[in-house]
ZAGU-244664 format. One line per 5 residues: number of its first residue (from 1); their letters; for each residue x, y negated, z of N, C-alpha, C. Coordinates in steps of 0.02 Angstrom, whole numbers. Example, Ala and Ser with C-alpha at 12.3 -4.5 7.8 and 13.67 -1.06 7.14 Angstrom:
// ZAGU-244664
1) AS) 660:284:390:615:225:390:660:165:390  642:112:354:684:53:357:645:-2:394
END
This chain:
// ZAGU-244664
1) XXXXX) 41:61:0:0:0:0:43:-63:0  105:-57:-15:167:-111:-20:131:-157:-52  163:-209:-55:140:-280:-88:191:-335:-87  212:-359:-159:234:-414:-161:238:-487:-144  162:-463:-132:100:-531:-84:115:-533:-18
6) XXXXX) 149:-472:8:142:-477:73:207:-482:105  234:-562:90:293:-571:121:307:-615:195  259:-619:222:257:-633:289:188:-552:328  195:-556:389:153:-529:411:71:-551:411  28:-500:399:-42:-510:397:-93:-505:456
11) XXXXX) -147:-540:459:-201:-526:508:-246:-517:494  -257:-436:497:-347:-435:488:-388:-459:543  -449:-474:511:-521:-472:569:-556:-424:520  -577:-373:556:-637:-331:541:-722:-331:591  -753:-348:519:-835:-371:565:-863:-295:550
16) XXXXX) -885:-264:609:-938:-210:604:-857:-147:609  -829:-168:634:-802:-81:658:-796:-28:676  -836:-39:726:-860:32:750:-917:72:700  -929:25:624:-955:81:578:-927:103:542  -952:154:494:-930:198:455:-835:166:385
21) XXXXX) -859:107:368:-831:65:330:-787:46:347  -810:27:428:-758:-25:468:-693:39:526  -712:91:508:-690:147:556:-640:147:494  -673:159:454:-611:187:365:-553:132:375  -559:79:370:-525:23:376:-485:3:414
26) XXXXX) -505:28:510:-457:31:558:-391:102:515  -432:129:518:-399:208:495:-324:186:448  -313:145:389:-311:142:347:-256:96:372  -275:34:397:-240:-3:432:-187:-13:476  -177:39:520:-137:83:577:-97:122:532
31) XXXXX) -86:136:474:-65:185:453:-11:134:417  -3:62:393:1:21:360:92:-3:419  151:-43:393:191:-57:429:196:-126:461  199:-115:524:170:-192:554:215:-233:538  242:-225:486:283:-293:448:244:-310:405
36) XXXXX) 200:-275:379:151:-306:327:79:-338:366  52:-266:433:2:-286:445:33:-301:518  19:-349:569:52:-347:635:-13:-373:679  -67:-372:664:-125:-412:714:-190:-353:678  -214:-346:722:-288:-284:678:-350:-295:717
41) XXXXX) -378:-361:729:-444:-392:741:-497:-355:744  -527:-315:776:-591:-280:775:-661:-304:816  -703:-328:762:-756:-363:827:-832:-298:801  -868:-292:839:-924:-271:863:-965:-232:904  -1017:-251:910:-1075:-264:937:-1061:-206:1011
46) XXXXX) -1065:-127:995:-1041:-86:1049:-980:-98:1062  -939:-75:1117:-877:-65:1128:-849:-13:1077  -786:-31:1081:-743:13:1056:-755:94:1050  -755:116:984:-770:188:1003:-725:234:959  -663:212:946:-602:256:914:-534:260:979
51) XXXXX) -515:315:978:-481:346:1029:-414:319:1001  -367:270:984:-306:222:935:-294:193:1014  -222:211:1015:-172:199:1053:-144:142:982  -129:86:963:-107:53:943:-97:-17:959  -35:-53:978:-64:-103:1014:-72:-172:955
56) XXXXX) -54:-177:905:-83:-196:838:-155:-219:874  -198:-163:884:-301:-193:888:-303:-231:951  -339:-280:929:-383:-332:983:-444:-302:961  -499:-292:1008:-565:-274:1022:-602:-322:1058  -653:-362:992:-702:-391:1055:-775:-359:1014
61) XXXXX) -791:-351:1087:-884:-297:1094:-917:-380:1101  -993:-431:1049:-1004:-478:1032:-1071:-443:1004  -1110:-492:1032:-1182:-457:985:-1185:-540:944  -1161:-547:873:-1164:-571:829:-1241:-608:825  -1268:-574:803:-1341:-591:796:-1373:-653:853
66) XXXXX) -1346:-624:904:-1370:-669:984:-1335:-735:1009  -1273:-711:948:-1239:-760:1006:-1211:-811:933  -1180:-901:986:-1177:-962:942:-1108:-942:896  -1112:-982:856:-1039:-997:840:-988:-1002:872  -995:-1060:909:-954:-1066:982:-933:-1011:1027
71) XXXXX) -969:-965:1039:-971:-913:1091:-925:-864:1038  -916:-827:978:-893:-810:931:-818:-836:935  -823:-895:919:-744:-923:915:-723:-929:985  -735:-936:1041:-714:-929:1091:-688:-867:1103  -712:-812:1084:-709:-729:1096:-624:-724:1046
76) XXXXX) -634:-748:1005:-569:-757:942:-521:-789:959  -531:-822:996:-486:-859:1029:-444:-826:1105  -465:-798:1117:-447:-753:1160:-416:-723:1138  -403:-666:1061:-350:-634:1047:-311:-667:967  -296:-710:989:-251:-768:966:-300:-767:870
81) XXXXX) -352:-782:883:-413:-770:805:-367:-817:762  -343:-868:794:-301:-940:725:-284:-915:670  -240:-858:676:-187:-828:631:-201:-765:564  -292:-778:593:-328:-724:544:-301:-747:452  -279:-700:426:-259:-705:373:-301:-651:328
86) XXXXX) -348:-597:341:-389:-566:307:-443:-550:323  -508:-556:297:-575:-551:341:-584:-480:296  -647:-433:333:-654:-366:281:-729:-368:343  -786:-379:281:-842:-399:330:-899:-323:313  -876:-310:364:-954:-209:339:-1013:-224:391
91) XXXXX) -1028:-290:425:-1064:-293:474:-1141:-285:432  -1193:-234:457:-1235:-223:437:-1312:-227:471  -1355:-243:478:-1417:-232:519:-1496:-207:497  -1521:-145:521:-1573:-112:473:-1624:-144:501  -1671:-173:462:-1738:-186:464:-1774:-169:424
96) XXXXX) -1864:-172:445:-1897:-133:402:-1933:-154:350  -1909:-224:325:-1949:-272:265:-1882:-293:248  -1888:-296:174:-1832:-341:132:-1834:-424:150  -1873:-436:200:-1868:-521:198:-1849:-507:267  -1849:-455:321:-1809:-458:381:-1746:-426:359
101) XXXXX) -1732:-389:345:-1671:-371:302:-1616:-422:272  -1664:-455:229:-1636:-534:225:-1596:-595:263  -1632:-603:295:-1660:-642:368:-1564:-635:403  -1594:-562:417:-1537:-543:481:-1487:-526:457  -1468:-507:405:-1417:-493:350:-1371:-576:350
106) XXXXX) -1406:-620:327:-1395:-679:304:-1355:-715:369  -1391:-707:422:-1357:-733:481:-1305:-711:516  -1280:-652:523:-1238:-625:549:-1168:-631:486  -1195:-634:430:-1144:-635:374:-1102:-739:389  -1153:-766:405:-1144:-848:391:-1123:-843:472
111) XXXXX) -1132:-823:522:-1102:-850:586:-1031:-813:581  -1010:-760:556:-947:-734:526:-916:-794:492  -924:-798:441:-885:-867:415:-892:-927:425  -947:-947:476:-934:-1025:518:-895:-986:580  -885:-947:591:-818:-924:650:-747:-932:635
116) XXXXX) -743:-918:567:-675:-904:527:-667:-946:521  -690:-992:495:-695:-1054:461:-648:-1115:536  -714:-1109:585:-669:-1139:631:-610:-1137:659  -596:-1057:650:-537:-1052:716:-470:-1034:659  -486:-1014:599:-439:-998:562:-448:-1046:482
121) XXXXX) -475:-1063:479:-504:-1093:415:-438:-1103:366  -386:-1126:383:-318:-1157:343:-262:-1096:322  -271:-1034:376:-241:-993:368:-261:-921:330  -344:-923:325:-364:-878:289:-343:-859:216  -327:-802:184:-316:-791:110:-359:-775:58
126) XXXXX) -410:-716:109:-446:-667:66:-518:-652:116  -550:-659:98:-650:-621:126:-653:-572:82  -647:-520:112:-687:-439:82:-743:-434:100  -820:-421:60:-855:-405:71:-887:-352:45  -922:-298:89:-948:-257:54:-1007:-250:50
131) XXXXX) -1024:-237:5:-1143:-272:-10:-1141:-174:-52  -1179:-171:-108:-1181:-97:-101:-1231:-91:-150  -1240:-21:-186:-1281:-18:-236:-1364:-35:-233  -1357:-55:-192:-1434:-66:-173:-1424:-163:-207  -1385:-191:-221:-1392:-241:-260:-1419:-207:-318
136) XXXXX) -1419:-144:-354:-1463:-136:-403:-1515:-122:-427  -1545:-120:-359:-1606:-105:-352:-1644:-36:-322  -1580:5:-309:-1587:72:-305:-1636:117:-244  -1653:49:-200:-1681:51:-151:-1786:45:-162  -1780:13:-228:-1819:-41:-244:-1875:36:-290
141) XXXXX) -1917:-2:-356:-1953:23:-411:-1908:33:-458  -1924:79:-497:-1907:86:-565:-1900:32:-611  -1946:7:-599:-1933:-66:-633:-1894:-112:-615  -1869:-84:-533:-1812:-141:-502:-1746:-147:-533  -1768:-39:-553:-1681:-38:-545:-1642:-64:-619
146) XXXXX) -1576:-69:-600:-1531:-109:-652:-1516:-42:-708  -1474:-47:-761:-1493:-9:-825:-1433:31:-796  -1430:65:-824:-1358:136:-811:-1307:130:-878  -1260:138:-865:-1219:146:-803:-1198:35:-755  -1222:58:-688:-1237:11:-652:-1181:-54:-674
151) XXXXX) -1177:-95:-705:-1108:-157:-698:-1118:-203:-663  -1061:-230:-655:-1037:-280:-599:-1096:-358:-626  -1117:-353:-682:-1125:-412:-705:-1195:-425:-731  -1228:-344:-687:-1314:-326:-700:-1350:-391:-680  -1397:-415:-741:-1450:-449:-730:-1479:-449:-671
156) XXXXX) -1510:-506:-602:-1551:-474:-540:-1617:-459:-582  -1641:-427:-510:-1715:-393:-508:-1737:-449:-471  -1820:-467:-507:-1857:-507:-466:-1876:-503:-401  -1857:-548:-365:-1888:-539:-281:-1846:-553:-237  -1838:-529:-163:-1781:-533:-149:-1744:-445:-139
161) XXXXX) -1666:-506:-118:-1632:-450:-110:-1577:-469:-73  -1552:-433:11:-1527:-495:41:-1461:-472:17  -1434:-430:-32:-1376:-419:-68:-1361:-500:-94  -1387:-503:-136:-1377:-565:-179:-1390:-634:-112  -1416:-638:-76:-1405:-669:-14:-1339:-707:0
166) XXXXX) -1310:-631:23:-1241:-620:50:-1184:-642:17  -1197:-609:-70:-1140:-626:-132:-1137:-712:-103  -1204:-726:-142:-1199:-797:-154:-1165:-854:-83  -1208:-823:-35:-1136:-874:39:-1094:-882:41  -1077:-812:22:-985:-801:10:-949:-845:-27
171) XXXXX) -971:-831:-96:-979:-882:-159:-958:-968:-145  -1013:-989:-104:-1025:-1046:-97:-949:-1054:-39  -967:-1026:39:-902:-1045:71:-834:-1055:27  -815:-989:-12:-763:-997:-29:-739:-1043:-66  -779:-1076:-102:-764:-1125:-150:-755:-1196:-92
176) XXXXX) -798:-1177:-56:-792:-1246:-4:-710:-1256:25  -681:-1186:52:-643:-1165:87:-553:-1137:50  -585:-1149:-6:-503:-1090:-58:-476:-1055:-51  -525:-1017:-21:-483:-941:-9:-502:-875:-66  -482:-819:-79:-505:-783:-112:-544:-756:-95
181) XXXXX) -589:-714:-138:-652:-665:-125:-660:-606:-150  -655:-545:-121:-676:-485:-161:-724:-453:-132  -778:-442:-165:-846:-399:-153:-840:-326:-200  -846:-280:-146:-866:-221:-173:-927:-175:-145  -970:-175:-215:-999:-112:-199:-1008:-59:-219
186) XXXXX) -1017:-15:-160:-999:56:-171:-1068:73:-172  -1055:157:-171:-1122:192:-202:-1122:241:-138  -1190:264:-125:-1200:324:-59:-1120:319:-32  -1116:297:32:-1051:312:87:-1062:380:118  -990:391:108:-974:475:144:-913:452:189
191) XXXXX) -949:446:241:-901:432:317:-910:459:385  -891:448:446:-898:464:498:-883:392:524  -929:391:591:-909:344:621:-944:379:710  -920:364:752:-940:387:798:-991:354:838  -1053:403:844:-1102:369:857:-1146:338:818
196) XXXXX) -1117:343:771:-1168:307:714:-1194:361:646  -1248:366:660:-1262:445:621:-1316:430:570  -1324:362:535:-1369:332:479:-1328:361:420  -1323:431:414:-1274:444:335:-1304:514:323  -1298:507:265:-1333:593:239:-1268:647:259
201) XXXXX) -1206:639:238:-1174:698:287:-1170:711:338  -1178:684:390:-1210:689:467:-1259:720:466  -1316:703:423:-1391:724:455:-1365:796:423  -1334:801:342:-1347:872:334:-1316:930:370  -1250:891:400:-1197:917:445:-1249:964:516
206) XXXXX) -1288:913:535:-1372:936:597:-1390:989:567  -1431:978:504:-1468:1052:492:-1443:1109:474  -1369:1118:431:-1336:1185:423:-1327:1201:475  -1311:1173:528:-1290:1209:607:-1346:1211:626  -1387:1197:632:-1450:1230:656:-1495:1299:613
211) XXXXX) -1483:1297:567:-1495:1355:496:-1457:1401:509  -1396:1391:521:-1354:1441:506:-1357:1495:606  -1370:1431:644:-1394:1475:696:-1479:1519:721  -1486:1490:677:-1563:1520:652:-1554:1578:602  -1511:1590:582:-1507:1632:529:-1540:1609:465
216) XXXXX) -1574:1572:452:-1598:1539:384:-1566:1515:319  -1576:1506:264:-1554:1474:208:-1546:1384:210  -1504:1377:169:-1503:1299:175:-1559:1280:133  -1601:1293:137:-1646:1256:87:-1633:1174:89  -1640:1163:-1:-1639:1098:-3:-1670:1026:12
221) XXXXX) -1677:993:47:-1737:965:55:-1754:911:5  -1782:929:-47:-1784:896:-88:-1818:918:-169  -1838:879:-212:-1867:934:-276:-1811:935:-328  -1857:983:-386:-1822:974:-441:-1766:916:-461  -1809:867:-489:-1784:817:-513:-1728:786:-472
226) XXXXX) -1725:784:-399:-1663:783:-366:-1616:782:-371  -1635:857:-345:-1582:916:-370:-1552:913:-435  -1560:905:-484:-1513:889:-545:-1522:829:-552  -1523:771:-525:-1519:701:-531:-1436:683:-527  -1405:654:-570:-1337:633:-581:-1321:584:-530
231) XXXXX) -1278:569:-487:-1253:543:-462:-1178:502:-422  -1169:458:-407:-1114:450:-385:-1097:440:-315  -1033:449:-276:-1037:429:-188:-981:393:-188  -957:359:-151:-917:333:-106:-889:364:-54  -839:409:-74:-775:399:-7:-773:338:58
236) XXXXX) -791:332:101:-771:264:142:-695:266:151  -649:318:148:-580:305:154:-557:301:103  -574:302:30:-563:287:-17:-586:208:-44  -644:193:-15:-663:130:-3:-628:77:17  -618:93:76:-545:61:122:-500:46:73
241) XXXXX) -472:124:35:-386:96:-8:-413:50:-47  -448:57:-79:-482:-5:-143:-485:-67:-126  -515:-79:-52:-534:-125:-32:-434:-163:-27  -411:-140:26:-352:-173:53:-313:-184:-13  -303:-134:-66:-262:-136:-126:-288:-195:-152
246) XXXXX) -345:-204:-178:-381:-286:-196:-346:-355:-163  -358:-337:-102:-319:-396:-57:-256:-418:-65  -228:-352:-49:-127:-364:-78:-121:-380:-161  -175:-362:-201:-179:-389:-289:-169:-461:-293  -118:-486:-312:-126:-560:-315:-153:-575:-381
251) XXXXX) -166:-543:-411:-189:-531:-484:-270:-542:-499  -292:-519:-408:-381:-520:-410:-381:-582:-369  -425:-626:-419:-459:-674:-364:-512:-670:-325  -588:-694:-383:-628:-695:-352:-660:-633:-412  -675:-589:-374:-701:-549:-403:-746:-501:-383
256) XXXXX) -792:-448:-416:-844:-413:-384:-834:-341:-447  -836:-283:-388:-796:-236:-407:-861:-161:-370  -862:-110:-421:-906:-53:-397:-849:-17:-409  -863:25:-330:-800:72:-307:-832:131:-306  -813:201:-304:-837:261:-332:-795:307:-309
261) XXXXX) -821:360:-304:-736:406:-317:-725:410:-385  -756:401:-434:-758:430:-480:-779:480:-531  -796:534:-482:-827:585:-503:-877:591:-510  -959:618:-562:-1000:603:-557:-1037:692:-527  -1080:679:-497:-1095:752:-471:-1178:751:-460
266) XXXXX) -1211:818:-453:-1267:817:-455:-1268:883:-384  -1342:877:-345:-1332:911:-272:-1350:993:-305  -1367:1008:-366:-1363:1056:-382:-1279:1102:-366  -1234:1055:-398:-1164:1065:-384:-1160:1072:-294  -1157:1018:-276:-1123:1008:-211:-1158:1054:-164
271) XXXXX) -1228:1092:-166:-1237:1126:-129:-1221:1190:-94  -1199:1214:-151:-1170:1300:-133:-1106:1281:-111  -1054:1216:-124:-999:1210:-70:-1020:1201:-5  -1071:1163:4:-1089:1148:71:-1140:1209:101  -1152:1268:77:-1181:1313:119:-1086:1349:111
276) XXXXX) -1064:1368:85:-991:1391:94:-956:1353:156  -954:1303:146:-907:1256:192:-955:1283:276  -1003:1288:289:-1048:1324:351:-1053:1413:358  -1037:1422:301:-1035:1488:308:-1116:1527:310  -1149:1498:272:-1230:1498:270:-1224:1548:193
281) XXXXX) -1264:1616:199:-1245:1651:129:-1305:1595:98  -1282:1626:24:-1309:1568:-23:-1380:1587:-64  -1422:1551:-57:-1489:1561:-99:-1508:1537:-139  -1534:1554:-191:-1594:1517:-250:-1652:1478:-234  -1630:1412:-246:-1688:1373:-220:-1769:1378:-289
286) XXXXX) -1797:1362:-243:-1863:1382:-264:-1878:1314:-266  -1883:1246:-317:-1894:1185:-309:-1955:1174:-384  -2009:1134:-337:-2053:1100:-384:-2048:1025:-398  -2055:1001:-479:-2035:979:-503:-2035:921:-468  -2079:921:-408:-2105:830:-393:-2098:814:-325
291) XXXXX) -2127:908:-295:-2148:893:-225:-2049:928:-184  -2048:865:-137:-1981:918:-81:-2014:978:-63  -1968:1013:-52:-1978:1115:-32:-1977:1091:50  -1949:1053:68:-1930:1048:147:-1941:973:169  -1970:946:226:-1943:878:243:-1918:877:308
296) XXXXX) -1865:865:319:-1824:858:380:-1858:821:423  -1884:768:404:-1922:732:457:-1966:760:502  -1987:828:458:-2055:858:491:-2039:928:526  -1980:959:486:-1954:1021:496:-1887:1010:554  -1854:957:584:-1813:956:623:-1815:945:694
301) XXXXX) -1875:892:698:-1910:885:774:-1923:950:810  -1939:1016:748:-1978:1065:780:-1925:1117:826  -1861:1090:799:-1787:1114:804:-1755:1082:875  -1769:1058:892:-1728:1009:943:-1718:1065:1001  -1779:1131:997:-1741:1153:1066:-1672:1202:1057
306) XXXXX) -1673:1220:977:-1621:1257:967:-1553:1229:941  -1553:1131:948:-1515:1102:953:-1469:1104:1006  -1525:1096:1078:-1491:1080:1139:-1448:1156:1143  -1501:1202:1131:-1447:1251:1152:-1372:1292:1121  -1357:1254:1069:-1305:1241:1032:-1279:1197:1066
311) XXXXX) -1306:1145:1079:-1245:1075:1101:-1222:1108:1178  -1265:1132:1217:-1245:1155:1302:-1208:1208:1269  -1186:1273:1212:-1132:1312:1212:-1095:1285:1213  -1089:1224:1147:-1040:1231:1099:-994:1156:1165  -1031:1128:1204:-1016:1071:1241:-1008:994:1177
316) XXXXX) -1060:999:1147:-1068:954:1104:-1100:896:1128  -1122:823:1096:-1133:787:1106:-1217:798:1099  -1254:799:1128:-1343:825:1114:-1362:747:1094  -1331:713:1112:-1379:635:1058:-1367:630:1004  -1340:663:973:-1324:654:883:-1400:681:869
321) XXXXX) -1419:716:891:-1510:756:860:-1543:681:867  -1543:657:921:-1577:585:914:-1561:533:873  -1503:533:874:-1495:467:825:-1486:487:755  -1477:551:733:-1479:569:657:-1548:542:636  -1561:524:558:-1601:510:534:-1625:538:480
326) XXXXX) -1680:563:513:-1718:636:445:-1748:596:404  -1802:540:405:-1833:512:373:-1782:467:304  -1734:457:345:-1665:416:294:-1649:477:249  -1631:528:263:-1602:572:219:-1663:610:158  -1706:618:185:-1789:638:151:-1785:580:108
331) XXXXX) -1776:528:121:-1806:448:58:-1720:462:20  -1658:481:16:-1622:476:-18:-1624:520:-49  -1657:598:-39:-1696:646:-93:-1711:641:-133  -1771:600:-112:-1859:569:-160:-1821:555:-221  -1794:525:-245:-1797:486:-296:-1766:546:-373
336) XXXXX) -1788:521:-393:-1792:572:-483:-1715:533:-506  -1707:478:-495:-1673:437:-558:-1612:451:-529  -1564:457:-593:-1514:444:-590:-1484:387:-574  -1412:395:-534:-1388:322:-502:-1320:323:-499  -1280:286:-550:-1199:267:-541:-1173:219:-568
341) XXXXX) -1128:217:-563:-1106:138:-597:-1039:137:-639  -1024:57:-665:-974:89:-722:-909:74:-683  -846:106:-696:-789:79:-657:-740:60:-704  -768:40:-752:-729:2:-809:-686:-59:-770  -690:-106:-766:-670:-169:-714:-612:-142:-666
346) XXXXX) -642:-97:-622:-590:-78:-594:-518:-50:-590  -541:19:-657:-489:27:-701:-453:-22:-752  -480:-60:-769:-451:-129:-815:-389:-172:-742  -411:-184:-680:-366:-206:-652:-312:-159:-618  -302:-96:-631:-257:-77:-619:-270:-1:-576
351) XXXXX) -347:13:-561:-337:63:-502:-362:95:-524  -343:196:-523:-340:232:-549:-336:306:-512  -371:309:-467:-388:353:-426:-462:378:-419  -446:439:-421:-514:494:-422:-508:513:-378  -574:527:-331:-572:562:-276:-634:635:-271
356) XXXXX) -625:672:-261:-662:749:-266:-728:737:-195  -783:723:-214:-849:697:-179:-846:749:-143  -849:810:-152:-849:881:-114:-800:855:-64  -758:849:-75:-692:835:-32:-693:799:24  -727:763:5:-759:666:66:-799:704:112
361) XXXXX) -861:750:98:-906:777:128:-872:816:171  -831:867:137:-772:910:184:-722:877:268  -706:810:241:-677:770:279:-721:747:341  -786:716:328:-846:712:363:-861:778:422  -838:811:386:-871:877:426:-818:900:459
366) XXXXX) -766:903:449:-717:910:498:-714:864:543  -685:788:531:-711:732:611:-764:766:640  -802:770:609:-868:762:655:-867:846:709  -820:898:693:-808:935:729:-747:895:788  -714:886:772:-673:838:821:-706:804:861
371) XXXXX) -759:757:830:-805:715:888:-862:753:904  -841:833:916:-880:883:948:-942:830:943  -948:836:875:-1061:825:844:-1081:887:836  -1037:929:791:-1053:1009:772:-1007:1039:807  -1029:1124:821:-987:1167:808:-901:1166:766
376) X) -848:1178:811:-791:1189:777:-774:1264:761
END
């Protein structure tokens, strides 16, 4: 991750770390030589929840949302914030309307850079932000969504979208401010973060261990059209390299970039690795064209007592059953359409790495044995 750019030492601030994005990024960072990186800023909302002996990280636990500007830069100020030289912003908040989505999205993104702004404003270089395929609508109607293969430079969809929100603040500060900007978005994240279990390899990580101690098949939860629906994911530690490599690019200014592994895959593929990778023998799914064969939402509650008694063997964590999300993973099923994007742009500036989607999922599932969620 050398860099020509990087001839004094650097300071990250990372917003939203203790998630999935922002975990990739500590990860990634620590690994980096504190002649390049020597300060590693981590702010959010819970405490600290990575086990990093490094003395590189400052940690401040800040509920963003609640609290002033003032109260923010004061917290930054405490672990010397002046000298911030790289922002990398994954701070995220789920609500259940696109105009609260909006709303709270918008504010936590803008009290981030009226923070920066104050306490570091002169010394900043670069704002990473990451917004996500759901700028294409993918969240949205058929009619929302943007044309295939997804580009950086897709026409919006009418309405809102607090993606385009976010772009455009950024946009605006930076020009106020002269610093650089890189926005990337990625497609479905394949990460771990501890404690934070809003991701489809987590939830599916829940039900093979519960199947496989049931003796059952993995049935898919999901139909036909799904099931061979083309798709793309996101590595989050592959995310990370893209992201930081952008930063050290003195070559990228302001730019907006869809990150990928590359590979395009359909869950027809990825499934029989992932009943292999559990050790679940393998079956012929029986899928109609329209309707899911299974919905987790409905079929996992009924499971919870043969959760606990897995988590009291195995001495696992028994709140991952609670905070996994069946209903999240059931709605990333549903959908028929195909969804990826082009990585033309990316490859045009220089980066040229494929990453094996099977592989990311694999990685997922091992942490998450480490942070005794599953069975090791």
């Amino acid at each position: 991750m050398s860099s020509s750019s990087s001839l004094s030492p650097r300071v990250a601030a990372i917003w939203g770390a203790n998630g999935i994005s922002g975990t990739a990024m500590i990860d990634l960072l620590i690994e980096q030589s504190s002649n390049e990186w020597n300060h590693i800023i981590c702010i959010s909302r819970r405490p600290f929840q990575l086990d990093i002996n490094d003395k590189r990280i400052d940690f401040i636990s800040i509920d963003i949302l609640n609290s002033t500007v003032d109260e923010i830069v004061n917290e930054l100020e405490k672990v010397n914030g002046k000298m911030i030289t790289d922002i990398f912003h994954y701070t995220y908040i789920e609500k259940s309307t696109e105009d609260e989505l909006d709303q709270v999205n918008k504010i936590v993104l803008e009290k981030a850079l009226d923070a920066c702004v104050k306490i570091a404003g002169k010394t900043i270089k670069s704002f990473s932000l990451q917004t996500g395929y759901k700028y294409y609508g993918v969240h949205k109607t058929r009619e929302d969504l943007a044309a295939l293969p997804f580009s950086e430079n897709a026409p919006r969809h009418q309405g809102t979208n607090f993606y385009f929100t976010q772009e455009d603040l950024l946009e605006d500060y930076v020009k106020k401010h002269n610093w650089r900007y890189i926005i990337t978005r990625p497609a479905t994240i394949i990460g771990v973060a501890k404690g934070n279990f809003m991701n489809f390899a987590v939830t599916i990580a829940l039900y093979a261990t519960i199947q496989k101690e049931l003796g059952q098949p993995l049935l898919f939860p999901g139909n036909l059209k799904s099931w061979n629906r083309i798709s793309d994911h996101s590595t989050a530690s592959n995310n990370a390299r893209f992201q930081l490599w952008s930063v050290l690019n003195e070559n990228i200014q302001h730019e907006i970039f869809n990150i990928a592994n590359g590979d395009l895959v359909t869950f027809r593929d990825l499934w029989s690795k992932i009943e292999n990778y559990f050790g679940i023998p393998h079956c012929e799914q029986k899928l109609n064209e329209n309707e899911a064969q299974l919905k987790l939402a409905e079929y996992m509650p009924k499971h919870k007592d043969v959760w606990i008694r897995i988590a009291q063997r195995e001495n696992l964590d028994e709140k991952a059953f609670d905070y996994a999300t069946w209903a999240f993973a059931d709605g990333s099923l549903r959908s028929p359409l195909d969804r990826y994007g082009n990585l033309t742009k990316a490859r045009e500036f220089g980066w040229t790495t494929i990453v094996d989607t099977f592989d990311g999922y694999a990685q997922c599932f091992d942490r998450l044995k480490k942070l005794k969620v599953i069975p090791s």
